[in-house]
VEXKOL-668914 format. One line per field, with one value per residue (C-alpha): residue number from 1; residue in three letters; x, y, z. Coordinates in steps of 0.2 Angstrom, whole numbers, always signed. Example, Ala and Ser with C-alpha at 12.3 -4.5 7.8 and 13.67 -1.06 7.14 Angstrom:
BEGIN
nr <- c(1; 2) .
rest <- c(Ala; Ser) .
X <- c(+62; +68) .
Y <- c(-22; -5) .
Z <- c(+39; +36) .
END
This chain:
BEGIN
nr <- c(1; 2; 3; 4; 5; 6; 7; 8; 9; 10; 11; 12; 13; 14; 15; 16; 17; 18; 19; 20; 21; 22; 23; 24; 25; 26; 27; 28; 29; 30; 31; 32; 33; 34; 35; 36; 37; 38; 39; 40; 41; 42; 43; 44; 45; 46; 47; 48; 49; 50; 51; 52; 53; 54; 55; 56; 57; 58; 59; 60; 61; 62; 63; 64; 65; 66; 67; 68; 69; 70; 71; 72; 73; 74; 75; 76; 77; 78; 79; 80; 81; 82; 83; 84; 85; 86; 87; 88; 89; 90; 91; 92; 93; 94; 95; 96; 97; 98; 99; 100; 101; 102; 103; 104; 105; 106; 107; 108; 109; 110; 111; 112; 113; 114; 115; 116; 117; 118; 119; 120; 121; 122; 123; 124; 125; 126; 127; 128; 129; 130; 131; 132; 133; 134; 135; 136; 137; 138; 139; 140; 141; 142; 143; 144; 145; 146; 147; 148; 149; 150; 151; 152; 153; 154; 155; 156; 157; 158; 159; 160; 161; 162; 163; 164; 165; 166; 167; 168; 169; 170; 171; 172; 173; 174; 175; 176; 177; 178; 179; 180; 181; 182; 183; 184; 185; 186; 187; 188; 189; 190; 191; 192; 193; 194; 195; 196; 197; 198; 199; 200; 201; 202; 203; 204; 205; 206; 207; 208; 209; 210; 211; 212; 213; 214; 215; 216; 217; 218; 219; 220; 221; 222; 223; 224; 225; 226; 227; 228; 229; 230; 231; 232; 233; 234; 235; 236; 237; 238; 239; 240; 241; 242; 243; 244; 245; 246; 247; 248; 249; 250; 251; 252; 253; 254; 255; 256; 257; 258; 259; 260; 261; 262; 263; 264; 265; 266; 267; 268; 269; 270; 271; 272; 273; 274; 275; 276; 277; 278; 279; 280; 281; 282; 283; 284; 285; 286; 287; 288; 289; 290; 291; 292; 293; 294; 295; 296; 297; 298; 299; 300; 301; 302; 303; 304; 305; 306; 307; 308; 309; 310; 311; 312; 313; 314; 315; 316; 317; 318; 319; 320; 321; 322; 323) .
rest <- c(Unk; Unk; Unk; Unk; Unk; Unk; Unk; Unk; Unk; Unk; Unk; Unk; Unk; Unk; Unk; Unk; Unk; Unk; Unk; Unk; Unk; Unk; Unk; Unk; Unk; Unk; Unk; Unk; Unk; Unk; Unk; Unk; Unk; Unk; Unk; Unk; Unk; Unk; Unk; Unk; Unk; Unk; Unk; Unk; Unk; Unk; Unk; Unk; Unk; Unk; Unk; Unk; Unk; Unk; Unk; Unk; Unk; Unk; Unk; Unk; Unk; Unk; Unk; Unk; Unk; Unk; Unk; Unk; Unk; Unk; Unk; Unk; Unk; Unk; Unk; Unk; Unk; Unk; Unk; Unk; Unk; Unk; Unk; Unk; Unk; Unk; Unk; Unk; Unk; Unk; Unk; Unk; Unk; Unk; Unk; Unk; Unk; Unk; Unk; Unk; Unk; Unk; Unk; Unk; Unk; Unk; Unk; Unk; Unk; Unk; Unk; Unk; Unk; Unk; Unk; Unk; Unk; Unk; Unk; Unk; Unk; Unk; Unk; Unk; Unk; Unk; Unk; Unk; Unk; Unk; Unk; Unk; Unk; Unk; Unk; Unk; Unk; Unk; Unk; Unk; Unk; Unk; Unk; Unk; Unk; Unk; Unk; Unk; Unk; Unk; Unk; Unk; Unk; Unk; Unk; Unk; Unk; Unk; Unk; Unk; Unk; Unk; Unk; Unk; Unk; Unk; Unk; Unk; Unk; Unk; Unk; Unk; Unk; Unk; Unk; Unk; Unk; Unk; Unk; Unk; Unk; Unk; Unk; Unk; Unk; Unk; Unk; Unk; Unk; Unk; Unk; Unk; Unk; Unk; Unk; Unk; Unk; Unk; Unk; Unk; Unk; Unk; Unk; Unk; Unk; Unk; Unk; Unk; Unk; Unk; Unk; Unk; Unk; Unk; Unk; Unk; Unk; Unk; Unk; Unk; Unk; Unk; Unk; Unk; Unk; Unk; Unk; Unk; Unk; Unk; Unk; Unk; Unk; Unk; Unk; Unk; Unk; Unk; Unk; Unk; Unk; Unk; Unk; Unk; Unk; Unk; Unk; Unk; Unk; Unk; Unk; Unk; Unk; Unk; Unk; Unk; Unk; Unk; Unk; Unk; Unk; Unk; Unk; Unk; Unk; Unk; Unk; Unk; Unk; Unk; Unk; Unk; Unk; Unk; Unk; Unk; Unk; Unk; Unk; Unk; Unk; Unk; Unk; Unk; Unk; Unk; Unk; Unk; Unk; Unk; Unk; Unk; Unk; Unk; Unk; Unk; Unk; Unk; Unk; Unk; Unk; Unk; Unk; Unk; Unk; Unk; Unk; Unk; Unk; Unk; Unk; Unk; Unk; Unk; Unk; Unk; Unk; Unk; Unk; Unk; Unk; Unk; Unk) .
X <- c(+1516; +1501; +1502; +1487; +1486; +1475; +1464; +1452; +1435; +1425; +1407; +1407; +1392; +1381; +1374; +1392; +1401; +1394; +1398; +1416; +1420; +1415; +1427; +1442; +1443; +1439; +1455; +1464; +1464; +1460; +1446; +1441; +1427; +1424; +1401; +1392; +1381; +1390; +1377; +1366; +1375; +1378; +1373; +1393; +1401; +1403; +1413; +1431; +1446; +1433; +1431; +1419; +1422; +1412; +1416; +1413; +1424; +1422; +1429; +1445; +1458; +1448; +1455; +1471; +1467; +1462; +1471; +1487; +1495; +1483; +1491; +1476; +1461; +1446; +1432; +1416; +1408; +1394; +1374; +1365; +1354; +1359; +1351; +1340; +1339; +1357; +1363; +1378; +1379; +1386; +1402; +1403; +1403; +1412; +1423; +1429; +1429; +1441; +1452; +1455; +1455; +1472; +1479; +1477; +1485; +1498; +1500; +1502; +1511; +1498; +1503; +1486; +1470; +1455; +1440; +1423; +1417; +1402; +1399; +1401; +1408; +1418; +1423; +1421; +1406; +1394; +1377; +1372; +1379; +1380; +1390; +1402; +1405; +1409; +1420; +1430; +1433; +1439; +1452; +1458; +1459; +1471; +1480; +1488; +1499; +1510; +1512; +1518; +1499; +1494; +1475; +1464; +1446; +1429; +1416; +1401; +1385; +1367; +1373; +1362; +1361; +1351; +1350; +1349; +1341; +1335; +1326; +1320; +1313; +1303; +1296; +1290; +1284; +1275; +1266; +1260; +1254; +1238; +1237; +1248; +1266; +1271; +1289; +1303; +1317; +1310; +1323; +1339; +1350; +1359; +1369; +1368; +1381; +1381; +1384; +1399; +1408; +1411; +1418; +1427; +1436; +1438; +1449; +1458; +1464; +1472; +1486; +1487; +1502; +1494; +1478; +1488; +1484; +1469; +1448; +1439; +1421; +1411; +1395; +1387; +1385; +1369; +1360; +1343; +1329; +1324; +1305; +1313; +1322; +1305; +1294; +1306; +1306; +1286; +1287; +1299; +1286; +1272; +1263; +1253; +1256; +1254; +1271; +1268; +1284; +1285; +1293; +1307; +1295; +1286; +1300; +1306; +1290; +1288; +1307; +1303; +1288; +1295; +1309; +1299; +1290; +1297; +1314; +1315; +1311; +1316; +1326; +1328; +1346; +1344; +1334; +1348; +1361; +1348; +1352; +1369; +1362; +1374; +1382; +1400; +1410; +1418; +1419; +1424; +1441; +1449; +1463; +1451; +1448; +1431; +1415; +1400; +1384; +1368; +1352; +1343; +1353; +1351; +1338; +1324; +1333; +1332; +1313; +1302; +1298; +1310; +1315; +1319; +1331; +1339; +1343; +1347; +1359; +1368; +1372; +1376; +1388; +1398; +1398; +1404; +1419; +1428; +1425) .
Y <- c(+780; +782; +774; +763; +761; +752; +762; +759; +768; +774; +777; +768; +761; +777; +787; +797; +780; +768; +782; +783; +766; +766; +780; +773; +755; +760; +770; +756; +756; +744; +749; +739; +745; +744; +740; +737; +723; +719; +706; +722; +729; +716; +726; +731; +715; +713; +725; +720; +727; +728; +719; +723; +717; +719; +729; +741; +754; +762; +746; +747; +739; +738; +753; +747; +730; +734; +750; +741; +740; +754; +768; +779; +783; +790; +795; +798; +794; +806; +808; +824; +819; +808; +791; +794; +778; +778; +778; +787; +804; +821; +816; +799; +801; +819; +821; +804; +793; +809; +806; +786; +787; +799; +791; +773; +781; +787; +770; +760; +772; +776; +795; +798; +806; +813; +818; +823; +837; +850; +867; +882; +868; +877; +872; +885; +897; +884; +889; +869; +856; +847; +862; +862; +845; +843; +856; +850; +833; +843; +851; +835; +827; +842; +843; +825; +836; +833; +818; +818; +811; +823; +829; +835; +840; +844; +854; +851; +859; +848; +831; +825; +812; +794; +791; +808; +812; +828; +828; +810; +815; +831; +820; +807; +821; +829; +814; +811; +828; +834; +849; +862; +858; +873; +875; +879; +892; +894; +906; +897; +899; +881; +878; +857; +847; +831; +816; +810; +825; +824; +808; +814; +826; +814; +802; +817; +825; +807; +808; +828; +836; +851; +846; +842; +851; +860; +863; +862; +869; +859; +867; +866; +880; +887; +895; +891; +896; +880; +885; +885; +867; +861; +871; +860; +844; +845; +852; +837; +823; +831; +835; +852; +860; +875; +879; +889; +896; +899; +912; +912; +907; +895; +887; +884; +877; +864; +859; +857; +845; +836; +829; +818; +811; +794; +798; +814; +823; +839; +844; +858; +856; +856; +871; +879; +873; +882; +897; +899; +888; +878; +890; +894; +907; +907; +896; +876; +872; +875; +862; +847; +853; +848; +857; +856; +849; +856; +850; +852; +842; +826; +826; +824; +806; +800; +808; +801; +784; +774; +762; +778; +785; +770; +769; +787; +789; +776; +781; +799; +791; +782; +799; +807; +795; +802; +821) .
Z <- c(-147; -135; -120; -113; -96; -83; -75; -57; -60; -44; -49; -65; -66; -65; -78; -86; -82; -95; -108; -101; -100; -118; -123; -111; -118; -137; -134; -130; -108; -97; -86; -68; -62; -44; -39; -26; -35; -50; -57; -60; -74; -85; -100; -99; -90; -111; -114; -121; -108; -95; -78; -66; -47; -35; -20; -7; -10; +9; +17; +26; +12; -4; -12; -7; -14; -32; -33; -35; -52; -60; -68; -66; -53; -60; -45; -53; -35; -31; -25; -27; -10; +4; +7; +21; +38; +40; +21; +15; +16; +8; +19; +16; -3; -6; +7; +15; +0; -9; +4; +4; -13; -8; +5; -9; -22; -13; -5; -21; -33; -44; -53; -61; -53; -63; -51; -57; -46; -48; -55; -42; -28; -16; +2; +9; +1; -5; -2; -2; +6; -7; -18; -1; +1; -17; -16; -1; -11; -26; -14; -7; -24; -28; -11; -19; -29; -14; -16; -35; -40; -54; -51; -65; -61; -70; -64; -76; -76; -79; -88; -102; -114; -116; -97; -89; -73; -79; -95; -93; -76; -81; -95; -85; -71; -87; -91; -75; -72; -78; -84; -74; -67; -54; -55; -43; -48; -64; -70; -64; -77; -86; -98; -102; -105; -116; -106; -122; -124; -104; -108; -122; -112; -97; -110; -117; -100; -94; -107; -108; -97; -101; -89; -74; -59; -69; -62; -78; -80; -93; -101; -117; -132; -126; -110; -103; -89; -81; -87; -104; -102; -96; -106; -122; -115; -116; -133; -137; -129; -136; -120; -119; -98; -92; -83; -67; -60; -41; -32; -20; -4; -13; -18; -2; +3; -13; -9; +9; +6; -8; -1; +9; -6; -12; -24; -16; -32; -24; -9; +2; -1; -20; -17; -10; -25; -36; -32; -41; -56; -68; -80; -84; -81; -98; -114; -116; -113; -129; -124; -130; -146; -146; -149; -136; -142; -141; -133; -147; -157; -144; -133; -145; -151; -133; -127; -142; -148; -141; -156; -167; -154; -148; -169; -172; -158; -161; -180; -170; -159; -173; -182; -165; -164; -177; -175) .
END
């Protein structure tokens, strides 16, 4: 008989959250979600075995507070650029949060850790701050090992799905543009990953043994060029550019200037992530039995008219379920 447990959710509100908490409570768990403004999602304050409290989760005590009497912690907690006048930072959110959300686990019994880290993070060799940080968080997550907490993590490349902040950005970017879009690190290599089958395997790994103490990579079937992801979502929109890729110095420069831009479309320190790209070193775990899906076979549901992709994904979804 599985067993269904109750689960705190860090980051639940963000993009891969919403598709999580679907996955988690139709397999039977009781999710609490832990927001800063909970009256702004309300679109999932609906949801059955769902409650939403809101909460700072770097206040002394509130991870203490609603971690008591979960069986599980998921942290999905993460930014890809720091908020700028004294916001949270790479530290605040990577590294510290990682280890209060320890030091609570450990406090309160709670056995169960799954943390969402990044492709290439690593502590130590990172070329970004961001791809270090996130790797110092990973490494403390799995440092609770010591503490009889069983830690799974999952290093995805580029996340997609209805939602994304990548091909819904580059088409509105390519709408806005008029006729040439010059590109940054146009021939970084990615390899997408759609946003349910990360949640598929997020709700796999919490009952699996076999995931215990595992770093997963997560990337989809297939292998682009950022000019070619862009160079797609244009096709997709129906929006004839000319794509101009930059070279190395350019790119620094474009990065430097647009991160003071309002949204910081671009960063020196994404810049810098760049340069590794987001592709796996080997194939999807076979241990959750699920195929990765393509970009072609989404993104186009999601990109064009909006009441024909709101329809069709949904009638994708259902079929998903029961793969």
């Amino acid at each position: 008989m599985t067993r269904n447990y109750q689960i705190c959710l860090l980051g639940g509100t963000g993009f891969v959250g919403f598709h999580l908490i679907h996955h988690l409570t139709e397999a039977g768990h009781t999710v609490k979600v832990l927001a800063r403004h909970r009256e702004r999602h309300r679109n999932i304050l609906v949801l059955p075995r769902l409650d939403v409290i809101e909460a700072d989760v770097h206040a002394p005590g509130v991870l203490d507070e609603h971690f008591a009497g979960c069986d599980a912690v998921i942290n999905l907690a993460g930014i890809l650029n720091p908020r700028k006048r004294g916001g949270e930072t790479f530290q605040d959110v990577h590294v510290a949060l990682s280890r209060k959300i320890v030091a609570a686990c450990k406090e309160n019994g709670v056995k169960r850790l799954l943390h969402m880290s990044a492709l290439h993070a690593d502590a130590a060799a990172g070329p970004s701050e961001y791809l270090r940080t996130k790797g110092e968080g990973e490494d403390i997550a799995h440092d609770a090992a010591q503490y009889d907490i069983q830690v799974t993590s999952f290093r995805p490349s580029i996340i997609f799905g209805p939602g994304d902040h990548f091909f819904n950005r580059f088409a509105r970017l390519l709408k806005r543009v008029p006729v040439v879009l010059p590109l940054a690190c146009p021939e970084t290599i990615y390899a997408p990953v759609f946003v349910e089958d990360v949640a598929r395997v997020f709700t796999r790994a919490l009952l699996n043994r076999g995931t215990f103490g595992q770093r997963y990579e997560l990337c989809g079937p297939r292998r682009y060029t950022l000019r070619q992801l862009v160079e797609y979502t244009a096709q997709v929109i129906g929006r004839r550019k000319l794509i101009v890729g930059l070279g190395d110095r350019l790119s620094r420069l474009q990065a430097q200037l647009l991160a003071y831009m309002p949204g910081q479309p671009l960063t020196y320190d994404n810049y810098l992530s760049m340069q590794v790209g987001g592709a796996c070193d080997g194939e999807f775990p076979a241990l959750f039995e699920l195929t990765p899906t393509a970009v072609e076979a989404v993104v186009p549901y999601y990109l064009r008219h909006h009441n024909e992709r709101a329809q069709r994904y949904q009638a994708y979804r259902r079929v998903g379920r029961h793969e």
